[in-house]
N, C-alpha and C positions, 0 to 999 in steps of 0.2 A: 866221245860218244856219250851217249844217255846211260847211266848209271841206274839199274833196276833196285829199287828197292826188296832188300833180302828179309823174305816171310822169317818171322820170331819163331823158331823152333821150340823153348824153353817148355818145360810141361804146366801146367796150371794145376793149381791147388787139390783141384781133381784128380788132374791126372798121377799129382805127385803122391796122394792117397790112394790109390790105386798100385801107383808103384811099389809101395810098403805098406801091404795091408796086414802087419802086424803091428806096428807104431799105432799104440793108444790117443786117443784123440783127447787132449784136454780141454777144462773150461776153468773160469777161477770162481772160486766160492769166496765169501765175507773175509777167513782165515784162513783159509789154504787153496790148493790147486788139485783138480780133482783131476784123477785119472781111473780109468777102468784099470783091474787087475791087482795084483799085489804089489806095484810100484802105486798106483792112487791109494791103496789103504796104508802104504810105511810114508807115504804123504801128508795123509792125515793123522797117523799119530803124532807125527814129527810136530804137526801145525798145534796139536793137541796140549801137547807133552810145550812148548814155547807157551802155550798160553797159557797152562797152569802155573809155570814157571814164573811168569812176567806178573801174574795176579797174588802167586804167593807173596811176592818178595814187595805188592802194594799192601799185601794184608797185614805183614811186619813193620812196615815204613808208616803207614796210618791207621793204625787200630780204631782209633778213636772215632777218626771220620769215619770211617766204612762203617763203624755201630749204628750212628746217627742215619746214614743213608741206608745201610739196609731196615732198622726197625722203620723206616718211613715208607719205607715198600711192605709192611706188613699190615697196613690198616685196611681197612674196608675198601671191597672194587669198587666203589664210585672215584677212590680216591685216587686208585691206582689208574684207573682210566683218566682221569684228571694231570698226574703225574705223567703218562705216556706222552697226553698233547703237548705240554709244556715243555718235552723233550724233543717232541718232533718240529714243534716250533722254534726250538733253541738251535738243533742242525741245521734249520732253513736259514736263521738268519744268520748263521755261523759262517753255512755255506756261499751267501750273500755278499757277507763282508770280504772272503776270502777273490771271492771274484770280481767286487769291486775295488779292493786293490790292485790287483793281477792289473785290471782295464785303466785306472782313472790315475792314478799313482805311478804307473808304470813301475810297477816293484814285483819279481817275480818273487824274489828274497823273502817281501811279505805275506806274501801268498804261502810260498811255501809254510812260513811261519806257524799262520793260523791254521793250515793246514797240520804242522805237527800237532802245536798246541789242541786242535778238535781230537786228534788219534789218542794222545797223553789223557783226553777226558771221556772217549771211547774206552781207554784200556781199565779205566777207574771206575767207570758205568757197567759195564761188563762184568767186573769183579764184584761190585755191590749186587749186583740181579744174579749173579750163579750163588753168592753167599745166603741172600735172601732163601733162592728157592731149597737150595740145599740144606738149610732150617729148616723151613716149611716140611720138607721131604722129612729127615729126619725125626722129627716130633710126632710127625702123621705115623713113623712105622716103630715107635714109643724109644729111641733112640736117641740118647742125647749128642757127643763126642764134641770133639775140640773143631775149633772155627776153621782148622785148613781140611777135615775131614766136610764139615759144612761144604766149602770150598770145593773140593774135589767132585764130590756128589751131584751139585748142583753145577760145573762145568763136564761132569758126562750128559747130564739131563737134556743142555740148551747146544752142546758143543752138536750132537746128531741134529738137531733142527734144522742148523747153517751148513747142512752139506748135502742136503735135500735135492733134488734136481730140477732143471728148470730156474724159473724166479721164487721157487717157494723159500728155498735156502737165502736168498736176500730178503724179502719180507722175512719172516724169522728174525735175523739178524738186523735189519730193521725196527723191530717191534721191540727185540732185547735192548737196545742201544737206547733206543728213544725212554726208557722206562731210566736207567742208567742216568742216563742224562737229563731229565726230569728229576730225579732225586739230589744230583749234585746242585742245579741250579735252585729247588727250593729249598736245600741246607745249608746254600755259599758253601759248596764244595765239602759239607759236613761238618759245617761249623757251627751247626744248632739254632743259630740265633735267624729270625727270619729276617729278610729285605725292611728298611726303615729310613728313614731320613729323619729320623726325631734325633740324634747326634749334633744335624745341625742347626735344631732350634735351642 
């Protein structure tokens, strides 16, 4: 005989939120995962509390560099607006590269690659702009302290921007990154000396 096709009973998305209209609804921010209630703010510490951790322990492993890259974020706003594009330019083409291996290469292995590699210069970008502004903070309120207090100050300042709701918390996080990344790229990674080819004349 003819075999009826049996209607999908399963609930939809809808209906399964409706089912359990206590389960918080999440969305992901820059650094963490955001939830209403006091399970999305031990979220956010958590995500807080990791990324002070990961930037401390870059503030120990390169002192040096981060000096150079952060006093380069301290000159004049033309300069620093200057700085931003050249970072945002720098994740386009980072992003680029990243995706034209994935395509053309047939290498996911590469992709992922530059994909860590960009996160390792995010995590370094980040830690130079919370040190920056955490200076900046400090000196304005006649306070000197030691560079991980800098450090601390200056990742409670920008860590609230990136958990904004909507897309504001990505522009944010955006905006920070790109400025990061703009400093590593005109210090070689804060190595002081500018971009040249005169080595090989």
């Amino acid at each position: 005989g003819i075999e009826r096709a049996q209607p999908d009973l399963r609930p939809g998305p809808t209906e399964q939120r409706q089912a359990y209209p206590g389960r918080p609804e999440s969305s992901l921010r820059p650094f963490s995962l955001h939830e209403s209630g006091v399970g999305g703010m031990a979220l956010h510490i958590v995500a807080l509390l990791s990324l002070l951790s990961v930037s401390a322990v870059l503030t120990y492993f390169i002192p040096d560099r981060l000096k150079v890259m952060r006093d380069l974020l301290g000159e004049s706003w033309s300069h620093k607006l200057r700085i931003m594009v050249i970072g945002m330019l720098g994740y386009v083409a980072a992003l680029l590269l990243a995706s034209l291996l994935a395509a053309l290469v047939s290498g996911l292995i590469y992709a992922l690659l530059a994909i860590a590699i960009l996160t390792a210069f995010t995590a370094i970008g980040v830690t130079t702009v919370a040190l920056a502004v955490g200076r900046w903070v400090t000196s304005r309120m006649g306070a000197g302290g030691l560079p991980l207090s800098h450090l601390l100050v200056g990742l409670l300042i920008i860590f609230p921007l990136t958990i904004l709701p909507f897309w504001v918390g990505w522009v944010a996080a955006g905006v920070l990154a790109s400025f990061g990344m703009g400093a590593i790229l005109l210090t070689r990674l804060g190595g002081g000396t500018p971009w040249s080819l005169e080595v090989l004349q």
